[in-house]
C-alpha positions, -999 to +999 in steps of 0.1 A: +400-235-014+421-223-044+419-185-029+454-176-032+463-143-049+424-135-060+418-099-053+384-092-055+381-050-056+354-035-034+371-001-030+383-003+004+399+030-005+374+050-012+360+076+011+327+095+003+334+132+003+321+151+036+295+169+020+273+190+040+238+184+057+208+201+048+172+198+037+166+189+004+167+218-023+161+226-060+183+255-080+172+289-076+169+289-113+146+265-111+119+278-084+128+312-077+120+325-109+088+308-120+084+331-149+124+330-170+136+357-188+129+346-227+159+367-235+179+344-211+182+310-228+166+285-253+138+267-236+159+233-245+187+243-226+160+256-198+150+224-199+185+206-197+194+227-170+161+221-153+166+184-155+207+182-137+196+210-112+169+178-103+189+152-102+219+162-090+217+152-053+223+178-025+236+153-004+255+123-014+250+093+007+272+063+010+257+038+029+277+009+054+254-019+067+276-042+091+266-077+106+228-067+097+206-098+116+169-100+112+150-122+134+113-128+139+090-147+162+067-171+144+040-194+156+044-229+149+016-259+155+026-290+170+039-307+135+063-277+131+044-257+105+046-221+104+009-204+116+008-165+120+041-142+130+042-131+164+048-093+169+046-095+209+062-124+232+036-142+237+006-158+217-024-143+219-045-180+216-029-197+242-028-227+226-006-258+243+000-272+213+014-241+194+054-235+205+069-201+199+102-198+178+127-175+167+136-172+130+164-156+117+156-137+084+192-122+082+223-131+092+254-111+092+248-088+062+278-061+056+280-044+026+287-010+008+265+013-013+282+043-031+270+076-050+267+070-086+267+035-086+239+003-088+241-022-057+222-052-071+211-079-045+205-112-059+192-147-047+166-171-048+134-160-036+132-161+003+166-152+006+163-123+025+166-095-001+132-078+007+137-077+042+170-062+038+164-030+015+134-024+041+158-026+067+181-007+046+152+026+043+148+021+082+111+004+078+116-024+097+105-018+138+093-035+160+112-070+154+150-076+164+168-061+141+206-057+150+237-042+135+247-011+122+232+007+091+253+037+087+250+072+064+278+088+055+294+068+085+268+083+108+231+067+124+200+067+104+186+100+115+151+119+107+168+141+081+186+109+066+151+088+063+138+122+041+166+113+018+155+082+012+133+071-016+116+034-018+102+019-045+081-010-035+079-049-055+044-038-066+036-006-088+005+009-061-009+037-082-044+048-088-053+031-122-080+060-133-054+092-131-033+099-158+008+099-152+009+132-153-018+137-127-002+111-106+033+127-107+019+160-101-004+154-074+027+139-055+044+169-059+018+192-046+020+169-014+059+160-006+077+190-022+080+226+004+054+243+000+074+277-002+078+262-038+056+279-063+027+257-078+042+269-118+077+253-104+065+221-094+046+213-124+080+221-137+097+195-116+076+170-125+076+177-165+118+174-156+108+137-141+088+127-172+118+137-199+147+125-177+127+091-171+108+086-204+077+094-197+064+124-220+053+104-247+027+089-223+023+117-197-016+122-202-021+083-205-043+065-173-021+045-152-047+010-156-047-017-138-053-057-148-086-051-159-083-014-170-061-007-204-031+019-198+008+026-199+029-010-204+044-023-173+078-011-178+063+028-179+039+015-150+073+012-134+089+042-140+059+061-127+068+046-096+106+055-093+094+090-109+067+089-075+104+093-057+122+113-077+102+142-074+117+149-036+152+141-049+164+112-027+204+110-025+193+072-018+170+053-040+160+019-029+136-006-057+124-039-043+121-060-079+116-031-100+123-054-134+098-084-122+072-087-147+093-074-170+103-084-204+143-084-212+140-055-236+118-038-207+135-048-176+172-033-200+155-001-208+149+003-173+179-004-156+198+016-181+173+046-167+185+033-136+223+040-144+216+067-159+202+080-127+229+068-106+258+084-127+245+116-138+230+126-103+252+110-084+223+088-063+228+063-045+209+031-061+204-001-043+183-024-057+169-065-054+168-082-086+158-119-092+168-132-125+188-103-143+196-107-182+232-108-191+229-072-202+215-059-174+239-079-151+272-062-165+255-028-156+257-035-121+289-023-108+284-042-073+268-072-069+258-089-032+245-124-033+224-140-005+220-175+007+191-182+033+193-147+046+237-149+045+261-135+021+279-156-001+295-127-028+299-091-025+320-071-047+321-058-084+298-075-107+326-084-133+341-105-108+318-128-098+329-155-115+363-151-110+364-155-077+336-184-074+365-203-099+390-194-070+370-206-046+363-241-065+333-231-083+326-228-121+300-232-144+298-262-167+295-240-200+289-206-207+264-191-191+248-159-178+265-149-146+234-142-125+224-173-137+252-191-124+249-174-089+211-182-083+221-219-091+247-217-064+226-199-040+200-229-052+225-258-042+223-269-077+255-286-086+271-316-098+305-331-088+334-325-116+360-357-126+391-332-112+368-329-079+357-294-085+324-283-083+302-270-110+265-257-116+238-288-128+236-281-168+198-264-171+189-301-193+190-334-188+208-339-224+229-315-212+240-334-185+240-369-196+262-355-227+288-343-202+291-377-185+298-392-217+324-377-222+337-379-189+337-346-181+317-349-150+309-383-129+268-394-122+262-384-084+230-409-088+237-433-060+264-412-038+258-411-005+243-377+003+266-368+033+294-377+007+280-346-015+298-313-007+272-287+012+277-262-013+260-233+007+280-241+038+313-241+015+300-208-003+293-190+033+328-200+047+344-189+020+327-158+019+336-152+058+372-160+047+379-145+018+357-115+012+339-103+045+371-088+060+380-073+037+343-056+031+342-051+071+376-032+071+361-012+038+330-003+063+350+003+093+371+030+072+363+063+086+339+049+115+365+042+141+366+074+158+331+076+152+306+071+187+290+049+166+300+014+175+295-008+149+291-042+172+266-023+192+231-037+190+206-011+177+171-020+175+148+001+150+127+003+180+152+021+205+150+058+189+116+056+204+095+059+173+079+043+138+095+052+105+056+071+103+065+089+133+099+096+125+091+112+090+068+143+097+075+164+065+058+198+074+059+201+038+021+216+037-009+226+058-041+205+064-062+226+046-036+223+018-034+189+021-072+182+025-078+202-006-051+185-029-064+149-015-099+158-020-096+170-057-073+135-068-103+117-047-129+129-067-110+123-096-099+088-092-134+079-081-156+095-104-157+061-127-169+044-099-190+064-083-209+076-117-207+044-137-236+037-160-247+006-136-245+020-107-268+047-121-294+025-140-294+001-105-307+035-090-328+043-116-345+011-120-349+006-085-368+038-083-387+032-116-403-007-100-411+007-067-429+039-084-451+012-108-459-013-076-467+020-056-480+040-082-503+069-066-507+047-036-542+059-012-532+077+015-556+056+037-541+025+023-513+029+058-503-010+052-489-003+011-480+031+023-457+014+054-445-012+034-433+013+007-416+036+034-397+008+047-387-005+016-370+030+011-352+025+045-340-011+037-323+003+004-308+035+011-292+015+042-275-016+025-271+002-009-246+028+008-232+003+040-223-021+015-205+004-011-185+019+020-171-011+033-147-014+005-137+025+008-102+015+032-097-020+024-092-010-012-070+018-003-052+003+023-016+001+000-019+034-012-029+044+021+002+024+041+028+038+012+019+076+012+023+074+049+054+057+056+062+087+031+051+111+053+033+126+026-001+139+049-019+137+078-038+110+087-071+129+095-065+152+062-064+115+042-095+102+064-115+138+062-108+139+019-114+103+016-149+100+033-160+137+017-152+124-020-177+099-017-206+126-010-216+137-039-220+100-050-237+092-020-262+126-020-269+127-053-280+091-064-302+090-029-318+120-043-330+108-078-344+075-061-364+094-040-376+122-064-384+098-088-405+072-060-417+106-040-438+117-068-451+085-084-463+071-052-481+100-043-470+109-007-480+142+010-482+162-022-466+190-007-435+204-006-424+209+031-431+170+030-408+161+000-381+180+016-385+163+051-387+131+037-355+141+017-336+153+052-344+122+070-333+099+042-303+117+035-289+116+074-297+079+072-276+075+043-246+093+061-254+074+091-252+041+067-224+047+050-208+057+083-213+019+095-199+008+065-169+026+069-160+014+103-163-020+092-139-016+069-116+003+089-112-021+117-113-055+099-094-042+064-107-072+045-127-066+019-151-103+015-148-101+057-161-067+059-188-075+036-198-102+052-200-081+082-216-058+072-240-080+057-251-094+088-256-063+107-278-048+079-303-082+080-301-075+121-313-040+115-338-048+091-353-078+111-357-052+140-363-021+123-405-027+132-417-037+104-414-076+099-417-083+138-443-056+156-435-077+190-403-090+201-395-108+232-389-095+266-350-100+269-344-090+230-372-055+230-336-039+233-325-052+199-344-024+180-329+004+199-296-004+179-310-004+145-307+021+122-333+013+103-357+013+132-351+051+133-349+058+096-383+042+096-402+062+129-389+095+113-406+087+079-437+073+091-438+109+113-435+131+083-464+109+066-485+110+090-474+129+119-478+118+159-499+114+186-535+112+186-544+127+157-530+097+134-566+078+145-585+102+132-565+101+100-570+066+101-608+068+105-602+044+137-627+062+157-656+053+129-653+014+134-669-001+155-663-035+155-640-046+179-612-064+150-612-034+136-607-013+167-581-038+178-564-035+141-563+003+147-546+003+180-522-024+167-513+001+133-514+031+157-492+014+182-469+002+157-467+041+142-462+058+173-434+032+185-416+042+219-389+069+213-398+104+200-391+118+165-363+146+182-350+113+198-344+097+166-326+130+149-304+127+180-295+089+181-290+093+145-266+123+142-249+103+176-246+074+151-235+098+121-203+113+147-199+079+162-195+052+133-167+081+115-148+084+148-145+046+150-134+046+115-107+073+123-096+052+151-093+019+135-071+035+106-049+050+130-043+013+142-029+004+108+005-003+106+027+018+078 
């Protein structure tokens, strides 16, 4: 390899100043004194000042990552076909056929990441690059990961995770609040809350200028199917999401994909902008940069099936792929040039050097026309060069000391050994666990969750069709019931239980999709360590109640008094209580589904099934069931939904005949049809029994739910 004299810089003699720990912290200008002096300054320069004070880091981090390895268990059939990843040692099927293997994700990673500068990570997808920035923010436990990931030559600590902020591939943000409301709800939750609420809407008015982001502040997020900001400012709300706690470290998985050129520019330049003026950190994984946005990057690392083939300064790449035997065939752009590398996508040169495939066919067939390049149709393939295993050898001889005696600087007295193995797992707890902010109390936290709840949800939960399916609902039963006798018990039973079959799927079926839907909100704002779980689970299930009180209500004031039940009013508000604590009890159901399967077409289907079980049993369809399945109705809601309205109807006990006018028939159908109706009304459990099971049901189903979300991974 034509190596000689090729000096590829990577700083080996810098050293990151020893700056001093502490927690994160704004200017005192800037939260001390939430009500300036007019005389003081011009609100412009308030503003500028504002803005530095933000971004200017408290504690500048430079990060070493040393002979980072990956490796996963995966599942493979007997064809050798990957099945399911394996998070324990053994499968949990048993199968014969399936055999258990080790894959390595990363291999020998080392690398550098400095204040005020852009790390980009390129390759092809499935490289690696994800899994690397995630092991980078310490989010990867539970796996082997080995190596050393150092800050400021030191271990990944509690205080050091703090500093970190992650932006993740995809933008999760609720589509119905405005950026503003998103950015400022954030900041109620991770900033201290010693911090004034006047000088964190301050904070986050600083994010929206220094990121671009006025213009569109009190624009909805959106969605696919919901119009809002473009995707590039759908973007920056995310990065803003972490700039409000001022990370010294900021780490974006894809932050351009999806991205126009002009868009994905615009962004990094935000980016640099970031880097320089607060002196941050930035590491980031692009896939196919732009020429522009390639010579922004002031050190590049390429990856190769989890290995490094180049890391160094971004203006170099080429250079020292020529040295090594590697050009391109014709001007190009460089990141193009290294994903066709790290592709294997080459062609063999006339002088014997190696160059990238020309992106055409004409391209290429011009080329050999001229000679400058020979046909490699009909070489033997184990004549072809293995590009990546040249690329990876020359990496290990040319650049990786030299990047290893860069990361070693400083470290050597340090009793952090950089061979040593260091499993996430070893300091004994999650990334979750490990990042407990303190920044706010529950009641804080409940109350700040509860409000952007009802917020993002009022859409759905008031929307025109979910209304008029209420509406109308109530409107056909009222005509088909209309001033129904009270003697006519069969109309009058069918009618009750038609009100327990609806207010128990309607609300079962609308609660199954609460966690599922929220599940990446839910997992991100937790590996933040931005609240509690039970101040989430306790704001998330009391935001849907006045949806699920109110629209219960109409239905049954509206089919109540058209029907013509007990015209009374102790009667209209029993009938009210019962079906009310059933429709908690429902929803309750539905929300446990969810929790524990987090699939939303699984959990409907679930739930689906349970509800038919419970109306099949509930005693209205089947008055008799069989000996070994009379147990079946004891687990049905509706079966108790059902008693306790038939009671407030018509009461209990003996006196239901007389209302009946039993006792003046006298032949002995009709006397056998009384018993059966009377039998049928009175069931087997009393009405205080019902209230009971159901408020056990009510405690139960939400207790299951809490459960079942603590089980899910962040």
């Amino acid at each position: 390899m034509a190596s000689e004299g090729m000096n590829i810089d990577i700083n080996t003699s810098r050293k990151p100043p020893n700056y001093p720990n502490g927690n994160l912290h704004y200017s005192s200008s800037q939260h001390r004194n939430p009500n300036p002096n007019p005389n003081s300054n011009s609100n412009h320069n308030q503003n500028q000042n504002q803005s530095s004070s933000l971004l200017s880091s408290p504690l500048q981090i430079t990060l070493k990552f040393v002979d980072v390895c990956y490796k996963v268990k995966v599942e493979t059939n007997g064809g050798g076909n990957l099945k399911r990843l394996i998070c324990g040692s053994k499968s949990s099927n048993g199968s014969s056929t399936a055999t258990i293997e080790e894959k390595t994700i990363l291999n020998g990673v080392t690398g550098i990441a400095r204040p005020g500068e852009i790390l980009a990570v390129l390759g092809p997808s499935g490289s690696g690059k994800s899994t690397l920035l995630n092991a980078l923010a310490g989010r990867h436990h539970g796996h082997q990961l080995t190596g050393s990931i150092l800050a400021n030559d030191k271990k990944l600590t509690k205080s050091t995770l703090k500093r970190i902020g992650f932006v993740t591939q995809d933008d999760v943000l609720y589509p119905h609040l405005t950026v503003r409301e998103t950015l400022l709800y954030c900041a109620l939750l991770r900033l201290p809350y010693t911090l004034p609420r006047d000088a964190k809407i301050r904070i986050v008015d600083s994010v929206l200028e220094e990121l671009g982001l006025s213009k569109c502040g009190d624009t909805i997020i959106g969605n696919t199917f919901i119009r809002g900001v473009s995707g590039g400012e759908r973007k920056r709300v995310s990065i803003a999401h972490e700039m409000l706690v001022n990370p010294s470290l900021l780490i974006l998985d894809e932050p351009t994909s999806g991205l126009d050129s002009t868009a994905a520019y615009r962004l990094v330049a935000t980016l640099e902008a970031v880097a320089k003026k607060g002196r941050k950190t930035v590491v980031t994984a692009v896939h196919q940069p732009s020429s522009r946005v390639f010579q922004m990057f002031e050190s590049v690392m390429v990856l190769c099936d989890g290995r490094p083939i180049y890391f160094g300064k971004g203006s170099q790449t080429t250079s020292y792929f020529r040295s090594v035997g590697f050009s391109p065939s014709f001007p190009m752009n460089p990141a193009d040039f290294l994903l066709d590398l790290a592709n294997d996508i080459f062609t063999r040169w006339a002088d014997g050097k190696i160059a990238v495939l020309p992106p055409t066919v004409k391209d290429l067939n011009l080329a050999v026309n001229r000679g400058v390049c020979q046909q490699t149709e009909g070489v033997n393939e184990r004549e072809m060069p293995n590009v990546k295993q040249a690329l990876i050898s020359s990496f290990n001889n040319v650049l990786a000391p030299r990047v290893k005696a860069a990361c070693l600087d400083n470290t050597s007295n340090n009793d952090t050994a950089i061979r040593d193995t260091v499993p996430v797992g070893s300091r004994g707890r999650s990334p979750r666990q490990q990042i407990k902010t303190g920044i706010s109390t529950w009641l804080s936290q409940f109350a700040i969750l509860f409000q952007r709840s009802l917020k993002e949800r009022r859409h759905e939960s008031f929307n025109s069709l979910r209304v008029s399916q209420v509406i109308a609902a109530s409107l056909l039963a009222g005509i088909l019931w209309w001033h129904s006798d009270y003697r006519d018990v069969q109309d009058r039973l069918g009618l009750l239980y038609f009100i327990s079959i609806f207010w128990g799927v309607f609300p079962s079926f609308n609660a199954v999709f609460a966690f599922p839907q929220d599940r990446a909100m839910f997992t991100k704002e937790r590996a933040s360590g931005m609240y509690s779980l039970s101040s989430y689970f306790m704001a998330r299930i009391s935001g849907d109640l006045p949806m699920e009180l109110i629209l219960p209500t109409i239905f049954l004031t509206l089919v109540y008094w058209m029907t013509g039940l007990t015209p009374q009013l102790w009667a209209y508000l029993l009938t009210l209580s019962v079906m009310l604590g059933y429709v908690l009890v429902a929803q309750g159901l539905g929300l446990a589904v969810g929790a524990i399967i987090m699939d939303a077409k699984r959990a409907s289907t679930v739930v689906t099934v349970i509800m038919l079980g419970c109306v099949l049993t509930g005693g209205f369809y089947v008055h008799k069931l069989p000996g070994c399945l009379g147990w079946i109705k004891y687990v049905s809601i509706t079966y108790y939904c059902y008693r306790l309205l038939i009671y407030v109807q018509y009461g209990w006990g003996e006196g239901i005949s007389h209302l009946l006018g039993c006792f003046n028939q006298t032949k002995n159908n009709s006397v056998a049809s009384c018993k059966f109706i009377e039998q049928d009304i009175e069931g087997q459990i009393s009405p205080m029994a019902s209230i009971g099971i159901l408020m056990l049901l009510f405690v139960g189903f939400r207790l299951l739910a809490y459960c079942a979300l603590g089980r899910v991974k962040v």
